[in-house]
Each structure stands twice: as C-alpha cells, then as structure tokens.
C-alpha positions in Angstrom: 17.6 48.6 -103.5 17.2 49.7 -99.7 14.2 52.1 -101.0 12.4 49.4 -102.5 12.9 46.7 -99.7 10.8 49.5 -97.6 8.8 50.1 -100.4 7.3 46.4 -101.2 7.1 45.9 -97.0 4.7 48.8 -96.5 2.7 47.4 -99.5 2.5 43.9 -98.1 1.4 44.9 -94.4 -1.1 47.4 -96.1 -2.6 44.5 -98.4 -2.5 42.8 -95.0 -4.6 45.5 -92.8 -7.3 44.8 -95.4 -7.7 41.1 -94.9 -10.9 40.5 -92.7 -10.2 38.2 -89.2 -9.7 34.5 -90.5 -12.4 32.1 -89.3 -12.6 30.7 -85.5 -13.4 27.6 -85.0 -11.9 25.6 -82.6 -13.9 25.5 -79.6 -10.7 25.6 -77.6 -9.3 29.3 -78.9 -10.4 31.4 -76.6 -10.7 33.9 -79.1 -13.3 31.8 -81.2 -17.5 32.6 -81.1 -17.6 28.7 -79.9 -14.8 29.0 -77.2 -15.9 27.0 -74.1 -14.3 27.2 -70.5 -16.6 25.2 -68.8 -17.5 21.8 -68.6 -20.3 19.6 -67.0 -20.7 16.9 -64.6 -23.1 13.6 -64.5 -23.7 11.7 -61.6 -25.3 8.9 -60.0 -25.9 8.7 -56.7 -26.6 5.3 -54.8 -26.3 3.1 -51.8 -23.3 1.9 -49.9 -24.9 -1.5 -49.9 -25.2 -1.5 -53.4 -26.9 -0.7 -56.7 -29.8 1.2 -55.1 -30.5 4.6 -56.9 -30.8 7.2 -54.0 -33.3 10.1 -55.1 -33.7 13.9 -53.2 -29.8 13.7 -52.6 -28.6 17.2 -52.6 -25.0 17.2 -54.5 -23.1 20.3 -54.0 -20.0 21.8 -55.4 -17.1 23.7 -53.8 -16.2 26.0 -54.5 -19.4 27.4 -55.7 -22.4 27.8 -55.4 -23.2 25.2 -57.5 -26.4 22.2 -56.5 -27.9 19.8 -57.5 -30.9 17.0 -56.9 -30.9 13.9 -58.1 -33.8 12.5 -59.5 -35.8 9.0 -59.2 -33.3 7.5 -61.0 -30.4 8.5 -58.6 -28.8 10.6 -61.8 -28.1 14.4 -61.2 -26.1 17.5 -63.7 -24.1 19.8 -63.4 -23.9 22.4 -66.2 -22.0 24.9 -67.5 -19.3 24.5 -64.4 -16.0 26.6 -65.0 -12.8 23.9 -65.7 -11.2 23.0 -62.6 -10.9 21.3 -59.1 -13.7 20.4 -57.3 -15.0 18.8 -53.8 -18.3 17.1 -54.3 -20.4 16.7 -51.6 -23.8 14.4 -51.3 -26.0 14.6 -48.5 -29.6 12.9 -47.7 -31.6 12.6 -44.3 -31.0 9.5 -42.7 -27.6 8.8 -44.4 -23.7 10.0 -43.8 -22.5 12.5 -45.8 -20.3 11.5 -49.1 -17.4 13.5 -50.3 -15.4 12.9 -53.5 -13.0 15.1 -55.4 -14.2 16.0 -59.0 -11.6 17.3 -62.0 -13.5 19.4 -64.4 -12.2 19.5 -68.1 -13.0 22.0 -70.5 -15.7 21.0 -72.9 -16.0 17.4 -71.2 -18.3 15.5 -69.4 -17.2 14.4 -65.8 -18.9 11.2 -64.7 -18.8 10.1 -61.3 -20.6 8.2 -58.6 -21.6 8.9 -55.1 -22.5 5.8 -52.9 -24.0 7.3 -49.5 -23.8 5.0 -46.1 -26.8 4.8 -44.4 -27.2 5.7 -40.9 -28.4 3.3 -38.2 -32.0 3.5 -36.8 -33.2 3.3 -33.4 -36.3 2.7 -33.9 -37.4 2.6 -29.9 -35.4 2.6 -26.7 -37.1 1.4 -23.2 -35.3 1.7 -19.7 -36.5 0.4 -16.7 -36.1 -1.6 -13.3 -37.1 -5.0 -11.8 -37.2 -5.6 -8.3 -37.3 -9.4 -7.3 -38.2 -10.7 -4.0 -36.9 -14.0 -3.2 -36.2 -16.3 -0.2 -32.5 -16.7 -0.5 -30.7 -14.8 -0.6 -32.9 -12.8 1.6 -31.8 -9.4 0.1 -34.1 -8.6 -3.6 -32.5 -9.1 -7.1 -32.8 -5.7 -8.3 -32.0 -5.0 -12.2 -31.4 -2.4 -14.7 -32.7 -3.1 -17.7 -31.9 -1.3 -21.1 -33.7 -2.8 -24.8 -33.3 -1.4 -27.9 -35.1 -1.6 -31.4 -32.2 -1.2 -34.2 -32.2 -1.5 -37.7 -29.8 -0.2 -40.3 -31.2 0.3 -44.7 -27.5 -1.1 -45.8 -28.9 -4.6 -43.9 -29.0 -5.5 -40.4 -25.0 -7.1 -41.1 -23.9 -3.5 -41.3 -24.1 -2.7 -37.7 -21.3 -3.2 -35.7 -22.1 -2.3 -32.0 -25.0 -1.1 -29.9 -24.2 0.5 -26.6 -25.8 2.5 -24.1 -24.4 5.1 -22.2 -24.2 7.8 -19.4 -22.3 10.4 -19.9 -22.9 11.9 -16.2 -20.9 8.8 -14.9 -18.9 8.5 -17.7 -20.7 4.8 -18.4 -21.1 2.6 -21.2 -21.5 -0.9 -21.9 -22.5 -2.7 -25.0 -26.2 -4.1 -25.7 -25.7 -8.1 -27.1 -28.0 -8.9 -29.7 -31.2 -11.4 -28.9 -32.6 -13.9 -30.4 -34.9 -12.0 -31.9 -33.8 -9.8 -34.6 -33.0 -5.8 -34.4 -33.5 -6.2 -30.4 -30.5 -5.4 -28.1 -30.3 -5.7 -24.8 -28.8 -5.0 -21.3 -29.6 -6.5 -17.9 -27.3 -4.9 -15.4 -27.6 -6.3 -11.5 -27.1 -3.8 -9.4 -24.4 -5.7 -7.2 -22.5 -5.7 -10.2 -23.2 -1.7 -10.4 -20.0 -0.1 -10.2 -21.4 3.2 -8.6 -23.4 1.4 -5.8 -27.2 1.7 -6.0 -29.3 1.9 -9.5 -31.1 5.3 -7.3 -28.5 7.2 -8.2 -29.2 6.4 -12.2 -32.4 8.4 -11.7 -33.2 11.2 -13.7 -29.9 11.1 -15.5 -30.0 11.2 -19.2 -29.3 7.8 -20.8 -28.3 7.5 -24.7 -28.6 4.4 -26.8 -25.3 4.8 -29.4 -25.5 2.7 -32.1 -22.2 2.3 -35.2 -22.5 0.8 -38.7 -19.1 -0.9 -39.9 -18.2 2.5 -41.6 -18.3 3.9 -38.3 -21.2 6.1 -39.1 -22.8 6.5 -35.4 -26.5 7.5 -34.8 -27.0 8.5 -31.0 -31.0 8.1 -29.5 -33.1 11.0 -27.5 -32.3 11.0 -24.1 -34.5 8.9 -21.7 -34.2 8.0 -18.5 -35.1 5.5 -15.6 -38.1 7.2 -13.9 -38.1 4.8 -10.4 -37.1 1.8 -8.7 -40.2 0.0 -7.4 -39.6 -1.4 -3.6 -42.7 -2.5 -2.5 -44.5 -5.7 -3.7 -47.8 -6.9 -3.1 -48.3 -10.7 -1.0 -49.5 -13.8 -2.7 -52.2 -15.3 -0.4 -53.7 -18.5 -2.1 -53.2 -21.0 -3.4 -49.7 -21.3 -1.7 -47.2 -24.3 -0.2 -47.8 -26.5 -2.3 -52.0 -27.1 -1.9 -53.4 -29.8 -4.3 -56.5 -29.3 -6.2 -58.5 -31.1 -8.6 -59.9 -28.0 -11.0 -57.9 -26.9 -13.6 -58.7 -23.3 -13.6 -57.7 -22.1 -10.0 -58.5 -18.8 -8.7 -55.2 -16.7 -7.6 -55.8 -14.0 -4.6 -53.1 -11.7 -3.8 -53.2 -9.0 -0.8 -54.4 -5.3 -1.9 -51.9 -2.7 -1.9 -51.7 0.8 -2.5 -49.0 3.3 -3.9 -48.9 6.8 -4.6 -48.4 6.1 -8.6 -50.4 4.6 -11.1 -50.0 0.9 -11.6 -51.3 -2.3 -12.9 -50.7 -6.1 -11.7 -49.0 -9.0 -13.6 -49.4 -12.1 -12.7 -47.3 -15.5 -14.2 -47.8 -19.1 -13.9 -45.0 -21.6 -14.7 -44.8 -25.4 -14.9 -42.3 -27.2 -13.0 -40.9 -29.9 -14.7 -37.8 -33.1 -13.8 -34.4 -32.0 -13.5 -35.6 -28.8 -11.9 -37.4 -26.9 -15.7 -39.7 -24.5 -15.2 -41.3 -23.4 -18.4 -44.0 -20.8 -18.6 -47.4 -21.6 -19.1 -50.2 -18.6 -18.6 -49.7 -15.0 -18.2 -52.0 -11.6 -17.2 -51.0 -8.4 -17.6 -52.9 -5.0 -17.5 -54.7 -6.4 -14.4 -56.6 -3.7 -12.4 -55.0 -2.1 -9.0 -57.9 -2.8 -7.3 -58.4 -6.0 -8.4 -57.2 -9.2 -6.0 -58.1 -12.4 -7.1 -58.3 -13.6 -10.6 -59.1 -16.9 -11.9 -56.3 -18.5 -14.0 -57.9 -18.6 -17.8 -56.3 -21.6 -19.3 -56.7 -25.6 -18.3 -54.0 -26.2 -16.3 -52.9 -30.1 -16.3 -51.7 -32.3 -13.7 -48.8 -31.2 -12.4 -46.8 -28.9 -9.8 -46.9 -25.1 -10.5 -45.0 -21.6 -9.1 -47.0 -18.3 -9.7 -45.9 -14.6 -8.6 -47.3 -11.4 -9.1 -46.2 -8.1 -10.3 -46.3 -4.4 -9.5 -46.2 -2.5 -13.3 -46.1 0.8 -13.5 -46.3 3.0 -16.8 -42.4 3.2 -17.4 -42.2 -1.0 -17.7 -40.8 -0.5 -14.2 -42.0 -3.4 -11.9 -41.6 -5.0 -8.7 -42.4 -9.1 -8.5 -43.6 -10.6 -5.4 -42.6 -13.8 -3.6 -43.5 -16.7 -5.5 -45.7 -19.6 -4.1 -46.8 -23.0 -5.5 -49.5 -25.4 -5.4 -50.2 -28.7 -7.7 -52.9 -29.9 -9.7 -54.2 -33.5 -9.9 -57.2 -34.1 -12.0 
C-alpha cells in the first residue's frame, strides 16, 4: 500500500511537469504579460483667482526626473510614473511656486489641480526731492517723495501692502494708496526724518516691496535719490498783488544757472473765499534759458499766486517763492 501511495504521487507531479503555464491575465500579477506598476497623472493647472487656465507651467515630479508643460488649455500628463508618493511642483514666471502632494496608484489615473498665486507687479518706481521756499516759517519745506505703479493678475484686491524701504538704515514705511488706481505713495518731511537730513539718503539703494494677501512678496530694482535741489530761481513780475486788465499776463523770473541739466516749471493757481486755491494753468519742460513766458490760457477776474520751479531729470525740483497779482477785466 506504501509502494503505491509513492507510486500514483510520482505519476501525478509528472502529468503535472507537463502542463504548459496557465494563462496571465490580471494586470495586477506581477507575473502576467499585462502586469502594470505604474500609473499616470492628469492635471490642470490655473489661477489662484480663479478658473483661469495657466499655459507654459512647468510641473515637476519628485522624486524624479519626471516634467511636464501644460498646454493652452492649462491641462498637462504624466505617463507611465512608477506607483507611489509624490511632491508636485508648478512653477511659471511671474507667479509663486505651487506645491501639492500626489499618491500614485498602480494602473490609475491621478487627477489633480494646481492653482498658482500670482506675484505682484511694479510696474515703475520714481524717488525724488522737493524743496519749497516759503515766507514762514522762514526755513524751506523740504520732502522725500517715493510713488509707485503696482498692479497684481489675481485683481488689484489681492494686494495687501506696499512699502518702501532702506535696508542701509534699516527703514521702511508703508506707501498709502491714492486716488488714482495702482499708484502708491509716500511724502516724507524731512523734520519728521528720523536720521536728520534727507543728504544722507543719497546714493543709498531704495526698494519698493510690495505683498499679495498670500504673502507672496515681489521686491523692485534698486533706485535711488540722485540730489536735493537748494537753490531756486526769483519771481520778478507780476508780484504783490499788481492789477491788470489782460487776461494773458506775461510771467518773468530771474536767470539762474547750475552745474546740471534742468528745465523750469511754472504754476498758476486761483484764489478763491474761505482761503481755496485751486489750480488753474501749468508749464512744464520750459527752457533754462528762458525767463519770461506769457501765461497761455484766459485768465478771469480774480486774485492769483504763481511760483516757479527748478526740474531736473530725476523729477527732483526746487520751487521758488510764490508771488501774486489780480486780474480785473
């Protein structure tokens, strides 16, 4: 009985031996001709803002290398991508990086969408100085003066501060926001200066910072105030009042030369009850060698104030005593 237990075994695994491989399948065995360890990802990449398809984003995978662009449409693939853990990374010019985890599953499709925040823009930055003379107080108004241009592609709501700063003083102070859109400004007097005269501000590097409400920060080229302008040139006529009957009154101002280039400004402004000045003709770009000019508007009756300007190239300038006169027609 032992003998042919053995026996009818042998002949069984022998039968066996002969039997071809049974058939694969299942895309899962590892051992099958369609056995898959890899799976892909689809993605969409848009902005923060909302629904906005963001094409040329350049998606990467880590580890990798794996990359990706996605296309008009904001869609981009990953194929044949071995199962696992992933960080996904998106990243475009002019917006913050996005950074998402990604689970790949064998023989799946992984969606998943990438919303990228777009940077702030500084469009333009101007520094410059204004010296005022005036008759009291005796001593001149002198002003640092910082505007920027701003703008941000998730909206204009999406920024959340403008500043400028120093970092040679270890300075900054925020821009406000003007009535006129994307502008931001600071006018700084110097006696409220906390490191004494705006001459020492010269030459130093000055930054315009500017944060979206994500906290994404774009920082502006250097620039820098180039000079404070003392000297200012003398109105001569009309002056103290003088009444005239013309409407288009000719302005003279003393010559005056400086060892930079520069053009004259001048300004003409209405006085009006309760002490309203509002005003009413301006010149700029006016030659250096020019002194006189005759004001190019019809001026009605009425008491008026003019000055005149030193400009120089930078926006820096330097306004003169002001002097009026009055019309009577």
């Amino acid at each position: 009985m032992y003998k042919f237990t053995i026996l009818l075994t042998i002949t069984f695994l022998l039968q066996l031996s002969c039997l071809g491989d049974a058939e694969r399948n299942n895309p899962l065995d590892s051992k099958s001709s369609k056995f898959s360890g890899d799976g892909k990802i689809s993605g969409t990449t848009s902005a923060l803002s909302g629904p906005v398809a963001l094409s040329g984003v350049e998606v990467e995978l880590e580890p990798g290398p794996f990359f990706a662009v996605s296309d008009a449409a904001g869609h981009f693939v990953f194929e044949s991508i071995p199962a696992g853990g992933y960080a996904i990374v998106a990243a475009k010019t002019g917006y913050a990086d996005s950074q998402d985890s990604v689970q790949v599953e064998l023989d799946a499709v992984t969606q998943i969408l990438l919303r990228l925040d777009a940077l702030p823009v500084i469009d333009s930055v101007a520094v410059s100085s204004r010296h005022i003379a005036r008759n009291f107080p005796a001593d001149p108004l002198v002003l640092l003066e910082v505007v920027a241009r701003v703008d941000d592609l998730d909206g204009f709501g999406d920024l959340a501060l403008v500043e400028v700063q120093i970092p040679a003083l270890n300075y900054s102070e925020t821009l406000a926001e003007t009535s006129e859109r994307g502008i931001f400004q600071k006018i700084l007097p110097q006696s409220e200066w906390p490191y004494g005269v705006f001459d020492n501000v010269i030459g130093l590097r000055i930054f315009v910072r500017a944060f979206d409400r994500a906290g994404a920060l774009t920082v502006s080229q250097p620039h820098h105030l180039s000079r404070i302008i003392s000297q200012a040139t003398e109105v001569l006529a009309p002056q103290g009042g003088a009444l005239f009957d013309v409407a288009n009154e000719v302005l003279t101002w003393r010559a005056l030369e400086l060892p930079f280039d520069f053009s004259f400004e001048v300004e003409v402004s209405r006085f009006f009850q309760l002490g309203l000045e509002t005003v009413v003709w301006t010149k700029s770009g006016i030659d250096k060698a020019e002194t006189s000019l005759a004001i190019a508007t019809d001026l009605s009756d009425g008491i008026y104030f003019w000055t005149i300007s030193v400009v120089d190239a930078f926006g820096n300038r330097s306004r003169s005593l002001g002097a009026s006169f009055q019309i009577k027609l």
